[in-house]
Structures are given as C-alpha cells and as structure tokens.
C-alpha positions as CSV (number, residue, x, y, z in Angstrom):
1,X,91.8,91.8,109.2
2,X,89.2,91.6,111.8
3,X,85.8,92.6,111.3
4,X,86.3,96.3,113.0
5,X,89.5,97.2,110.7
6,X,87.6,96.0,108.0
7,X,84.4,98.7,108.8
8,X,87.1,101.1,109.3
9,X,88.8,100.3,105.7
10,X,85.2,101.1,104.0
11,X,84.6,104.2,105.8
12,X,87.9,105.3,104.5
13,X,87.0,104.0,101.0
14,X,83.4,105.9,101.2
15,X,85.2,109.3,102.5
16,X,87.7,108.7,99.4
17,X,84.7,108.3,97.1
18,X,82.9,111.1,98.4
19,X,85.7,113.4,98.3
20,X,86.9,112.6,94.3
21,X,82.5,113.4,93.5
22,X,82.1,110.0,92.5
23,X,79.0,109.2,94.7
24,X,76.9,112.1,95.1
25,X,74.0,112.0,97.7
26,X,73.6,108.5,98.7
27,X,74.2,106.9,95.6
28,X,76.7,104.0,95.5
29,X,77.5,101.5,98.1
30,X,80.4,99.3,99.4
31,X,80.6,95.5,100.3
32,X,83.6,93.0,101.5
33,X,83.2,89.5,101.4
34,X,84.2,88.1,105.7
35,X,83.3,84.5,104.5
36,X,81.2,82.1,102.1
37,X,78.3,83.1,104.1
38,X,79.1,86.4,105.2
39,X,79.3,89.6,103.2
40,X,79.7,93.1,104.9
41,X,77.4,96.4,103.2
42,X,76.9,99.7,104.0
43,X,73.3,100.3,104.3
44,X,70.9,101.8,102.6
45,X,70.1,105.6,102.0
46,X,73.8,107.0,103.9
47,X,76.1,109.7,102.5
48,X,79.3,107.6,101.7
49,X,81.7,110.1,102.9
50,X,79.7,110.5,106.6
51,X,80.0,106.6,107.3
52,X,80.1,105.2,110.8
53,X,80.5,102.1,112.0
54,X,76.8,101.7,112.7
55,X,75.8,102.0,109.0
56,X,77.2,98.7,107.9
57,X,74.9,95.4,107.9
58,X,76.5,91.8,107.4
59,X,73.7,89.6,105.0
60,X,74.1,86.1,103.6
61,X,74.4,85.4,100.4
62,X,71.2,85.4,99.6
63,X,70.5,89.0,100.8
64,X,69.2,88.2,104.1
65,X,70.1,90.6,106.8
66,X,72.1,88.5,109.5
67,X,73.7,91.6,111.8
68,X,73.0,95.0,112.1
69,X,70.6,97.4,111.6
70,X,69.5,99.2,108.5
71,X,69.0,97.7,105.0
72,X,71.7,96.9,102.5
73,X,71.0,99.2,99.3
74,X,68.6,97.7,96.6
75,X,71.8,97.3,94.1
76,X,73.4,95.0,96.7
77,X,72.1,92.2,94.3
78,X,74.5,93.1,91.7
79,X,77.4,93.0,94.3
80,X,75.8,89.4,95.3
81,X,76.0,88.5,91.7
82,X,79.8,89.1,91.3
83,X,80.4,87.1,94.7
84,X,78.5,83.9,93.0
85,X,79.9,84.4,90.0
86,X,83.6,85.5,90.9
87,X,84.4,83.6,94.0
88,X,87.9,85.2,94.0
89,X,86.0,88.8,94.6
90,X,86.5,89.8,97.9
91,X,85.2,93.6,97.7
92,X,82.7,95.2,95.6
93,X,82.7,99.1,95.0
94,X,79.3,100.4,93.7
95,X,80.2,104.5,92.7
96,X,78.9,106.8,89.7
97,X,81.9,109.2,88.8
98,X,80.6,111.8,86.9
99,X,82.9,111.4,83.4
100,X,82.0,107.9,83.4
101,X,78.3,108.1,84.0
102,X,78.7,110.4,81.3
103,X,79.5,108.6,78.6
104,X,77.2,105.6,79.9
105,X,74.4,108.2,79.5
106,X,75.6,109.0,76.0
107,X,75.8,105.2,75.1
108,X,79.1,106.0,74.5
109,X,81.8,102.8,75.7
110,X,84.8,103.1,76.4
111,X,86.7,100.8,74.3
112,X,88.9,103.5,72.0
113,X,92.3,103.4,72.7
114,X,92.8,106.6,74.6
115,X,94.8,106.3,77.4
116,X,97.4,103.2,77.0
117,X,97.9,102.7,80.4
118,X,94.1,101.9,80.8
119,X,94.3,99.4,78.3
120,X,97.1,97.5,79.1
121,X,96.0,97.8,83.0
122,X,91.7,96.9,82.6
123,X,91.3,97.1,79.0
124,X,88.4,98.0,77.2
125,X,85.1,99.0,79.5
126,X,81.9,98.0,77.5
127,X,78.5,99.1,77.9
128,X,75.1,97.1,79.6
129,X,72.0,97.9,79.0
130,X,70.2,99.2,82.0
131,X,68.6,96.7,84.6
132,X,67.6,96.6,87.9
C-alpha cells in the first residue's frame, strides 16, 4: 500500500471512530508504521471523523517531524513506545470509547469473565495507572 492509500485507510478509520462516539472532540489519534524510520500520524488538535489528507505528518522514531505540516498529538509518544517495543506493530489506534473510559475512571478492569468471546479473542484488559 502506497503512502496515499494508506492516508486514505486512516481517514476511513478516524470517520469509523468518530461515528461509533469513541473519540469525541479531538481526542485520540492514529499512526501506521511506512518503515523503521518512518511512522505516519494524524496531527494534533483535528476532529477524527473530518480528516483530510493534509492533517497527517510523517516523524521518525524519535518524534521528530520529517513531512508535513502540523504537529503529531502529545500522546504520540505512547504510540512511539509500542513501535520500539513491538516491532511487529504496524498501526496504532489511540480512541476513548465511552464504556471503556468508564470503567478506567471507576478503577474498575476488565478482567471478569463476561463476554467469552473477548476472552478467548484479547483476554483480560488490565488497568495503568495514569501517566503522561
């Protein structure tokens, strides 16, 4: 996939997003690993459902803005993180569904054995404390 499908990939992905409520405003964000030293975000401060192609930036993997115009979003370190740390990660989708951030809020994991099919397809979703 060339770099133009994949742009148009994300903007589907943020109108999906936007459309289920599970990034309100301009909260979450959206990044695909092109290479080792490329990695494609959305920017900064954008409505995920009203994406154009002009509201993507490509950075290193240090952060550093290499293409584009903008500023990746502040949580783009945690996205950097799971590229480092998972180099089998090729996307990473940032959102805050509302149920979920719910129970985050609560301190409540999710780690009872509600739904089988969740457990036998991702399995228990712990709790972090909060960080920046």
């Amino acid at each position: 996939m060339n770099q133009h499908e994949t742009i148009q990939s994300m903007i589907e992905v943020g109108r999906r997003l936007d459309q289920l409520g599970y990034v309100p405003a301009t909260d979450g964000n959206i990044s695909v690993r092109l290479s080792l030293r490329e990695i494609l975000a959305t920017v900064s401060g954008v409505r995920k459902g009203l994406l154009a192609p002009r509201d993507f930036v490509v950075i290193d993997p240090e952060g550093h803005v290499l293409r584009g115009a903008g500023r990746p979003s502040t949580e783009i370190q945690m996205h950097l993180r799971i590229y480092r740390d998972r180099p089998d990660a090729m996307a990473v989708v940032h959102a805050h569904p509302p149920t979920a951030t719910g129970f985050a809020v609560a301190g409540i994991p999710l780690t009872a054995c509600v739904l089988p099919e969740v457990v036998a397809t991702i399995g228990a979703v712990p709790l972090a404390p909060y960080a920046t």
